[in-house]
C-alpha positions in Angstrom: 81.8 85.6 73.1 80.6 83.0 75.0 76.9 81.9 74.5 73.8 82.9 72.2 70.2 82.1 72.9 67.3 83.7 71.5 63.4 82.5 71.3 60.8 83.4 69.0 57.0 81.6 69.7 53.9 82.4 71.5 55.8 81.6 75.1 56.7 84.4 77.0 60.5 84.6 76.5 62.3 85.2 79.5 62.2 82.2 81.1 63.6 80.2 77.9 66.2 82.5 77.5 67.3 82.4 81.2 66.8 78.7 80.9 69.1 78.5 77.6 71.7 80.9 79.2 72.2 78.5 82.4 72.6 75.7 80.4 75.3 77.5 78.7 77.1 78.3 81.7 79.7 75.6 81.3 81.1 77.6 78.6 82.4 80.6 81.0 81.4 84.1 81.4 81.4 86.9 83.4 78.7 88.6 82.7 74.8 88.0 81.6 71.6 89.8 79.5 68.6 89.4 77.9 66.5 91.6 75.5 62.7 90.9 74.7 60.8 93.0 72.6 57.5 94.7 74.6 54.6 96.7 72.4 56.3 99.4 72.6 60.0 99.1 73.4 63.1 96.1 73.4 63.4 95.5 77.4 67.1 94.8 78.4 68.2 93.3 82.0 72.0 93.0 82.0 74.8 93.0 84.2 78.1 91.3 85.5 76.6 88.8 87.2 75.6 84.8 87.0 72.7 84.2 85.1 71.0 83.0 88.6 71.6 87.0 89.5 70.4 87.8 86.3 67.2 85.9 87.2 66.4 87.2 90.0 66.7 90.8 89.3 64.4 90.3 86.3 61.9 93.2 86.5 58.4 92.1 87.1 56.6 93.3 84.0 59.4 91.9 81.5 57.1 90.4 79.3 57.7 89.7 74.9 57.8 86.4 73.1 60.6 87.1 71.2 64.1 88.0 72.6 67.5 87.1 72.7 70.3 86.3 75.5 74.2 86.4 75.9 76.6 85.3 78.4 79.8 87.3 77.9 83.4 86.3 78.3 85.0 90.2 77.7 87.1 90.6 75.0 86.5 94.3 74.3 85.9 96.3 77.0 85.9 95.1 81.1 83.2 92.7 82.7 80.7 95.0 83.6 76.9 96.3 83.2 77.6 98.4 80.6 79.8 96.2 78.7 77.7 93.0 78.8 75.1 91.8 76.2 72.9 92.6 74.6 73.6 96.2 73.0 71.5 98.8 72.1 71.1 101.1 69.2 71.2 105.0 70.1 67.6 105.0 69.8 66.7 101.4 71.6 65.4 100.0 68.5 67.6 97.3 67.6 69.5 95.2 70.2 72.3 93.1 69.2 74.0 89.7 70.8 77.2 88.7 69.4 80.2 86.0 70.1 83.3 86.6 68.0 85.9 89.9 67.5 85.4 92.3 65.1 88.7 93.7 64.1 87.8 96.6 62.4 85.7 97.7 65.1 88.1 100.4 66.7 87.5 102.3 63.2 84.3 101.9 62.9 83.9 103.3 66.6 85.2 106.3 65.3 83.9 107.0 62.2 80.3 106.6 64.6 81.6 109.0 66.9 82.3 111.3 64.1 78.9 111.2 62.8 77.9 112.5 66.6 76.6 108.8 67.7 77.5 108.7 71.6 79.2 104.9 72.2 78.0 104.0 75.5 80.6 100.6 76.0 83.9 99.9 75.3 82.5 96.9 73.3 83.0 95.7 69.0 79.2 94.7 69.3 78.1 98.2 70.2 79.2 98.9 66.7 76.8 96.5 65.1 73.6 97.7 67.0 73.9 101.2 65.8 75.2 100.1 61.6 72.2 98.2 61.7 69.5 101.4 63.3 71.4 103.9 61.2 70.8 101.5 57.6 69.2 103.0 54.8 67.6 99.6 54.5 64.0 98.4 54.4 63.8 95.5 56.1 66.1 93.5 59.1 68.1 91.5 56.6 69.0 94.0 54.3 70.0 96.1 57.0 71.3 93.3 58.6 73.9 92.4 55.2 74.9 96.3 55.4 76.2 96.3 58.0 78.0 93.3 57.7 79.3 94.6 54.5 81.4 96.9 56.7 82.9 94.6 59.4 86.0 92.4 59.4 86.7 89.7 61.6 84.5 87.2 63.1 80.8 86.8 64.2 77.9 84.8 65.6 75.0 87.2 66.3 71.1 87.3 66.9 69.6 90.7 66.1 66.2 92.2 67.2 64.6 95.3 65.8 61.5 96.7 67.8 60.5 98.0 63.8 60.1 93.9 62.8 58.8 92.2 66.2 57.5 88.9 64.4 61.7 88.1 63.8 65.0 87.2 64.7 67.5 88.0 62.5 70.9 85.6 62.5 74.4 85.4 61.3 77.1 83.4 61.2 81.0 83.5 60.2 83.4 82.1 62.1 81.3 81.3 65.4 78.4 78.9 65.6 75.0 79.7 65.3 72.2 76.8 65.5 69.1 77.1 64.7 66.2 74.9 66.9 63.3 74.0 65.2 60.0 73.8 67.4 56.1 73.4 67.1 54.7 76.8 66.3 58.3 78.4 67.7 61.7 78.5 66.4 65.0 79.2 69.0 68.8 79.6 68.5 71.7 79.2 70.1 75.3 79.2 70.0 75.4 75.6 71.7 72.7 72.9 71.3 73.1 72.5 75.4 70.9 75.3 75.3 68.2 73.7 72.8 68.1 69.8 73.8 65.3 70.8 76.6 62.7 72.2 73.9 63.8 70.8 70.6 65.9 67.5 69.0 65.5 69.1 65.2 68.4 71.4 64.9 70.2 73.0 62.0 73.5 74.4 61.8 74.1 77.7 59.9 77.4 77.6 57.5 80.2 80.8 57.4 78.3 83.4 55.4 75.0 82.5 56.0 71.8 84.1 57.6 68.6 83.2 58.9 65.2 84.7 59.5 63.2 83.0 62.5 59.8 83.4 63.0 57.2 81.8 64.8 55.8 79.6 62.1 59.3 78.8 60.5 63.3 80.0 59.3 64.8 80.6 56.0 68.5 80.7 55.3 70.2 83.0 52.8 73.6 84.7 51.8 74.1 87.6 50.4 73.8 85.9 47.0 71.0 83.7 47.3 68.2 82.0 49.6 69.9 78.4 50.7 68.0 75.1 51.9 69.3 73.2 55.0 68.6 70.1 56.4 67.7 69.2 60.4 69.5 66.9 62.1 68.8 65.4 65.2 70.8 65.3 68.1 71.0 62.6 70.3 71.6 64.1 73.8 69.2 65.1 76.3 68.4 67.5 78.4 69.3 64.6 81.5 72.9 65.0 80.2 73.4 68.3 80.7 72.9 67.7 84.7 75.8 66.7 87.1 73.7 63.5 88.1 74.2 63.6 92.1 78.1 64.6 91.2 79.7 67.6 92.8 81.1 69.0 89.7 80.7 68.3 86.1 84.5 67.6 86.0 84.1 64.6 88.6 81.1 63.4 86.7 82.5 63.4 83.2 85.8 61.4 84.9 83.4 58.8 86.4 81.6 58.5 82.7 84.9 57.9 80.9 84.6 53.9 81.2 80.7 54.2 79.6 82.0 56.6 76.9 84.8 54.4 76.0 82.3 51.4 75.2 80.3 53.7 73.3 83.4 55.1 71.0 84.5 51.0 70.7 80.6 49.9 70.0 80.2 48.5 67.2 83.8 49.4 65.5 85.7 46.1 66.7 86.3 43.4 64.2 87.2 40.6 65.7 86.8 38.3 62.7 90.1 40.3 61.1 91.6 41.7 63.8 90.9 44.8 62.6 88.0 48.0 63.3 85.6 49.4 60.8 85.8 53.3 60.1 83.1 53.7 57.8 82.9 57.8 58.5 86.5 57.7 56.6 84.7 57.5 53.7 88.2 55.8 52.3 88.7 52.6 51.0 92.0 50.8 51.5 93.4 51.8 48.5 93.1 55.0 49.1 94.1 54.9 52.6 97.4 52.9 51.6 98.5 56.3 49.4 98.9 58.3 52.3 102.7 58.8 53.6 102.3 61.0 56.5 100.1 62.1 58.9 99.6 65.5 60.3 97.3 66.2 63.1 95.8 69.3 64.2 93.9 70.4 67.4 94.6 73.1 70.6 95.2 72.2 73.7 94.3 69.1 75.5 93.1 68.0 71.7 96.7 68.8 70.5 98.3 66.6 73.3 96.0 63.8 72.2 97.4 64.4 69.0 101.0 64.2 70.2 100.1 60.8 71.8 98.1 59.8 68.3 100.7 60.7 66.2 103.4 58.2 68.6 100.7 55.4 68.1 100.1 55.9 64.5 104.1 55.9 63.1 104.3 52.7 66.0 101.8 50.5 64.9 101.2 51.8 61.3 105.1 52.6 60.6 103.3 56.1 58.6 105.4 58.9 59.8 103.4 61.0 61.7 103.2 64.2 63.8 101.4 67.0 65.5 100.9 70.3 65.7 99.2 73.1 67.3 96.2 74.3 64.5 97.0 77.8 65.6 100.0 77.8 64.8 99.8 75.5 61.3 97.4 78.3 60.2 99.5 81.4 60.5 103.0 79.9 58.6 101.6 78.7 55.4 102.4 75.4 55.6 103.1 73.2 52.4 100.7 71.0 51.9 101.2 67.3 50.4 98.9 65.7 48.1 99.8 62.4 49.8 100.0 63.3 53.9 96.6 62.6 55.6 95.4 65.7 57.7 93.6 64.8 61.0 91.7 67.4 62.8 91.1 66.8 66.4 87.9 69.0 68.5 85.8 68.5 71.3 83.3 70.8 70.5 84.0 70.9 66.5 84.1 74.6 66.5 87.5 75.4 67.9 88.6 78.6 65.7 92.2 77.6 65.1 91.4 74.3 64.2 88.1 75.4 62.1 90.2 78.0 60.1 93.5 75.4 59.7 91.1 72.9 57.9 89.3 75.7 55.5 93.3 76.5 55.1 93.9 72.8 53.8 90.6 72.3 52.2 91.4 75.7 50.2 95.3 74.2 48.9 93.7 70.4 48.0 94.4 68.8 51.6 92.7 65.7 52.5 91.1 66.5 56.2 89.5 63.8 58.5 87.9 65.1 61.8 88.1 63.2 65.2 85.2 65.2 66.5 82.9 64.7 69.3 80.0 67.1 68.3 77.8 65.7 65.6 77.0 68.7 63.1 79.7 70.7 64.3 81.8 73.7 61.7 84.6 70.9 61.8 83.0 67.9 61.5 81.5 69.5 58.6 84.3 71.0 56.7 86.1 67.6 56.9 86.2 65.2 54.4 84.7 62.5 56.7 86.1 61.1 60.2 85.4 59.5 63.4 83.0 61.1 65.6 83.9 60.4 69.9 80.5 59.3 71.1 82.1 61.1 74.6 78.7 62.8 75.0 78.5 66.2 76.2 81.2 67.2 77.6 80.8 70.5 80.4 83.6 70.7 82.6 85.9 73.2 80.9 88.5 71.1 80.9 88.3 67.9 78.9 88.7 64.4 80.4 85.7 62.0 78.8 86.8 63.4 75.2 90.3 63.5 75.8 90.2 60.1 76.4 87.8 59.2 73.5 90.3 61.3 71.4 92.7 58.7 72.8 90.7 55.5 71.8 89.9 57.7 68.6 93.7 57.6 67.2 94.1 53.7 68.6 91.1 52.9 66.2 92.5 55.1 63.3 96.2 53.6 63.8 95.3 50.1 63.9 92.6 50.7 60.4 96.1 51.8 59.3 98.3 49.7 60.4 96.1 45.9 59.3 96.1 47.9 55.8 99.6 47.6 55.4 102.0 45.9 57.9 100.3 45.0 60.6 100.0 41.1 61.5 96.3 39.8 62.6 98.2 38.6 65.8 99.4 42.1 67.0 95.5 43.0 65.3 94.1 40.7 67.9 96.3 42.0 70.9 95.5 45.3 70.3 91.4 45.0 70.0 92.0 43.0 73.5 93.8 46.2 74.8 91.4 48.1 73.6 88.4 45.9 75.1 89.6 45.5 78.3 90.5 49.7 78.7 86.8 50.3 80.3 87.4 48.0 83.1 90.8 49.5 84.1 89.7 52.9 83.9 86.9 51.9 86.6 89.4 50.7 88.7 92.1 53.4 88.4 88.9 55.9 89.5 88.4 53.5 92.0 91.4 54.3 93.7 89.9 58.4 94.2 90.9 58.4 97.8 94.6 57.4 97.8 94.6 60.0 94.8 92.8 63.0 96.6 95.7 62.3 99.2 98.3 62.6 97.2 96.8 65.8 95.0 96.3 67.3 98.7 100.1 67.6 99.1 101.1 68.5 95.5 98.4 71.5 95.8 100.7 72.8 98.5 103.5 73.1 96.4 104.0 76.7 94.0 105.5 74.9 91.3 105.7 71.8 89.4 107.1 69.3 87.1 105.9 66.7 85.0 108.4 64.5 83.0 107.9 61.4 80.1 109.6 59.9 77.8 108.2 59.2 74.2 105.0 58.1 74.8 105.0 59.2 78.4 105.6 63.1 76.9 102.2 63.9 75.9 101.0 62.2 79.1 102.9 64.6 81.4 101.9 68.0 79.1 98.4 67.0 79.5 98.9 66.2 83.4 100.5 69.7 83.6 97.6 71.0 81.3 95.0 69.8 84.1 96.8 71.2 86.9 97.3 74.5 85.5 93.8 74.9 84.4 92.1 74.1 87.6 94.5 74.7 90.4 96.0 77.9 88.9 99.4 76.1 89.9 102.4 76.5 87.6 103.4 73.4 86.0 105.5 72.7 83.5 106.3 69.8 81.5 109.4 67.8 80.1 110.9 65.1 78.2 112.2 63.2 81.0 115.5 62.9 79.0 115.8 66.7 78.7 115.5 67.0 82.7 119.1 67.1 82.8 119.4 69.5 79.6 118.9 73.0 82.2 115.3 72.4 84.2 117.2 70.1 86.5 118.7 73.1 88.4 115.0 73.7 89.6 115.2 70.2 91.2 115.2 70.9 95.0 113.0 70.1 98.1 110.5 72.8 96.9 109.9 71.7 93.5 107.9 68.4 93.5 107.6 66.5 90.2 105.1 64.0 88.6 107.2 61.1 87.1 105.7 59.0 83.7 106.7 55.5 84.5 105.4 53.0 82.4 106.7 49.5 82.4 108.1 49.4 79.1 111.4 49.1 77.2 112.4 52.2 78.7 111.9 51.9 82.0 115.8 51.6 83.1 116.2 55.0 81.4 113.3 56.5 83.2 114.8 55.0 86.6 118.0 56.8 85.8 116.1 60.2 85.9 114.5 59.2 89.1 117.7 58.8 90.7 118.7 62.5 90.0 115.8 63.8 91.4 116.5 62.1 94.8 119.6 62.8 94.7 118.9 66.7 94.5 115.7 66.0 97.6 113.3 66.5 94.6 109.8 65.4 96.4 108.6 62.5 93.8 105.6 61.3 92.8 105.5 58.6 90.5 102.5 57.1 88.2 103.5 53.6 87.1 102.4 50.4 86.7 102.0 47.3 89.6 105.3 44.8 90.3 108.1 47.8 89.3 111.1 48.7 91.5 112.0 51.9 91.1 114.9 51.9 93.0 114.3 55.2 94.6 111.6 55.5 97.6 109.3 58.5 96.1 107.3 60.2 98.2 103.9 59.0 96.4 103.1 55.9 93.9 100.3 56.0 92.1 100.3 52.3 89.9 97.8 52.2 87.0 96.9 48.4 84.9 99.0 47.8 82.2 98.2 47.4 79.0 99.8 46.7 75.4 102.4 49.4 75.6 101.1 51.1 72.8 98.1 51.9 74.8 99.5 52.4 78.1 99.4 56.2 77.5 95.9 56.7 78.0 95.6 54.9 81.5 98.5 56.6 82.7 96.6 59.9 82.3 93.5 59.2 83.8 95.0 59.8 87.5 96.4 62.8 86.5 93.0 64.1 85.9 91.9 63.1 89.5 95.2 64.7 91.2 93.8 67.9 89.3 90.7 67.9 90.1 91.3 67.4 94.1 94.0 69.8 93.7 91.6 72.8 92.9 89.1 71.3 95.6 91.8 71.5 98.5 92.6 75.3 97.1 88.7 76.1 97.1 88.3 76.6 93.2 85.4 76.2 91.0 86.4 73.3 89.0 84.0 73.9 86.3 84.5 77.6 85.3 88.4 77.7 85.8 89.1 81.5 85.4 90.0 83.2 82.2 89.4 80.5 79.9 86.1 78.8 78.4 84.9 75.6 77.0 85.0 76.2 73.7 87.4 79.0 72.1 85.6 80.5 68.8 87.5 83.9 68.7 91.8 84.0 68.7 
């Protein structure tokens, strides 16, 4: 993996595909290429650089309309020239782009080298170029199905052969592929960041399916049949793939959280009921009211939402309800209840874990809504209908805007609940108030940047830390330690405050600062307690809170957030955390965008 782009018009190529590959960027990679096909030969320019690199080393006669691109993030094999994307065929004719892992691919290696075919990377997608060249086949797509007849595991690839110059030949299982549709030219990518600039008609390709691209048009197939598709449009432009005067995309997407919050809330508030409309559930009440439990799936920062989703839901809805990492629901073959409603929770839609758990639940008869933020995405797709984030596109590798829409996501889905059954049209109306009112107070809690930056300056000293909540504080601190970790390469950890004193309190010492979830709730004379053996033990303390409480202790830092209703308290309290991150990597000198090792959206295991 990390990002497809390929062109096919009467353009010359190269610049689109550079184009596409920097506007993929945000995804991570550590190395760059692009193929086109000349009169006579494919042209490749590749090596472990950034796509900028890759642009200005471009040879001066690299001329074709038709070609692909890749920006790798290595899996098989180094970061390197040889390694990196596109691969060649023994004989040059067939170049091959691919995101995904092919797990077969250290047998098929040798079987190649067996039949005296030199491997010139350590790569799976080597393997792919030459099945295709050494096909019995008459045409791409035959060849094409052959030699995906032989490979297990998964794929997203974009195949040129110098024999068939008018095409570009696509598949798809397991990793996006997205076809652009444009006048007299067709593109593809593996994101639509890299199509908004040339096309808003896009169509998404399903597991199992292929597509032909050529200048004048596409066609879809599988191995059985030819399939019809319909375009979608997608709403972002090209403007919103730009840091707009920001330093980062991370600091950007932190100062958009209070205009993507509107947007999630537009149009979804009933005031007249005290209640919110959810038309993408596709349920009605009746149906809704059957449901005894809810499960919710996601990874990562999506899974702590989840957490903090599943505390709102049993709260306000009284459903028992929980959540749990989609990679790991996927691999113990879970029991699945007719009457448990299955949430799954994506940025991107086309997180692999969280793809595969809900093909898993779809396959045994579970009912799976999606809290997605991508329109069209694998997920959004698979599910039986759901709520889509209206975040907008979301760069940064790590996830603030959507994180928080995730938030407001499970508030609206908790309170649909809750009115259904128990909940009274007063506590309706207090919690559509909360909810109103959330855009102001995130502006002013990113108002307070400076006294934040401050405080992240010291913490980025520090080695090691902690973050502790209680109950609906707990997600908040795993997601706080989430950021930290991501961007500042510091080791955090987080904790139940109550389970401080359960072992990690022998850490507690000068050295060890910690990040302290305060709310002002009904807990907030436990939480005090666990302040109190902190400073006792010179623990350096930093505590997020709201204005007016005494904490009894004199921590080194206080960072106060508005309250809210308490149910909804969680998702202000995070968004400082995501600002001590962020200033955090800036005092250690780290890209904040492309935090090492990790990318934006994870489409292999």
């Amino acid at each position: 993996m990390c990002g497809i782009v390929g062109y096919v018009g009467a353009k010359p190529a190269a610049p689109i595909l550079v184009d596409g590959l920097a506007r993929l960027e945000y995804r991570g990679y550590d190395s760059a290429g692009v193929a086109v096909l000349g009169p006579s030969e494919i042209r490749l320019h590749r090596d472990a650089v950034r796509v900028r690199e890759l642009e200005a080393g471009l040879p001066k006669r690299f001329g074709g309309k038709t070609g692909i691109g890749h920006t790798r993030w290595a899996t098989h094999g180094v970061p390197s020239q040889r390694n990196a994307h596109p691969q060649l065929s023994a004989d040059g004719r067939v170049a091959v782009v691919h995101n995904g892992i092919i797990d077969n691919a250290a047998q098929l290696r040798a079987e190649l080298q067996a039949d005296g075919v030199e491997l010139t990377s350590d790569t799976d997608t080597e393997v792919l170029a030459h099945l295709i060249a050494r096909s019995s086949e008459t045409t791409l797509e035959q060849a094409v199905l052959a030699a995906l007849d032989r490979i297990e595991g998964t794929y997203g690839i974009a195949v040129l052969d110098q024999a068939h110059p008018d095409r570009i030949v696509v598949a798809r299982n397991g990793s996006p592929i997205i076809l652009g549709l444009g006048d007299r030219e067709m593109h593809v990518a593996s994101d639509t960041a890299a199509l908004v600039r040339y096309t808003k008609q896009v169509v998404h390709l399903d597991d199992g399916e292929l597509a032909t691209l050529r200048a004048d048009g596409y066609q879809t197939f599988t191995r059985e049949a030819r399939t019809t598709k319909t375009a979608v449009t997608v709403d972002w432009d090209a403007s919103d793939y730009g840091t707009d005067g920001h330093e980062h995309f991370m600091h950007k997407e932190i100062a958009e959280q209070p205009d993507a919050v509107r947007r999630i809330l537009k149009g979804r508030l009933d005031e007249r009921f005290h209640t919110v409309r959810l038309g993408g559930l596709e349920m009605d009440a009746r149906e809704l009211r059957e449901f005894r439990r809810v499960k919710i799936l996601g990874c990562g920062s999506a899974y702590y939402a989840g957490q903090a989703g599943a505390q709102f839901i049993e709260e306000i809805a009284r459903v028992p309800a929980d959540a749990e990492p989609a990679s790991e629901f996927r691999y113990r073959n879970p029991v699945i209840e007719k009457d448990t409603l299955y949430v799954a929770v994506s940025q991107s839609g086309e997180t692999y874990d969280t793809l595969v758990a809900v093909q898993e639940l779809k396959r045994k008869g579970g009912r799976v809504i999606g809290l997605v933020n991508a329109v069209g995405s694998s997920i959004a797709r698979e599910c039986d209908g759901g709520v889509y984030l209206h975040a907008g596109p979301e760069i940064a590798v790590a996830s603030t805007k959507a994180l928080t829409n995730m938030l407001v996501g499970f508030a609206l889905l908790g309170l649909h609940l809750g009115r259904i059954r128990d909940v009274s049209p007063a506590d309706g109306r207090r919690l559509i108030q909360a909810l109103q009112a959330l855009p102001e107070q995130i502006e002013a809690i990113i108002g307070d940047e400076e006294h934040l930056a401050a405080v992240a300056k010291e913490l980025a000293a520090a080695s090691s830390l902690f973050f502790v909540g209680r109950t609906r504080g707990f997600p908040v601190a795993r997601e706080g330690a989430q950021k930290l970790k991501e961007i500042s390469y510091r080791h955090a950890e987080a904790y139940q405050t109550s389970e401080l004193k359960h072992g990690p309190l022998a850490l507690v010492g000068p050295e060890l600062p910690t990040v302290a979830i305060v709310p002002d709730d009904e807990l907030l004379d436990r939480n005090l307690g666990t302040l109190q053996e902190i400073t006792a033990r010179s623990g350096p303390l930093t505590v997020v809170t709201h204005d007016g409480v005494d904490l009894g202790v004199e921590p080194a830092h206080v960072i106060t957030v508005p309250k809210s209703e308490p149910e909804l308290d969680p998702l202000l309290l995070t968004i400082p955390l995501q600002l001590l991150a962020y200033h955090a990597a800036l005092t250690l000198g780290h890209d904040v965008d492309k935090p090492r090792n990790l990318a934006k959206s994870v489409t292999v295991e």
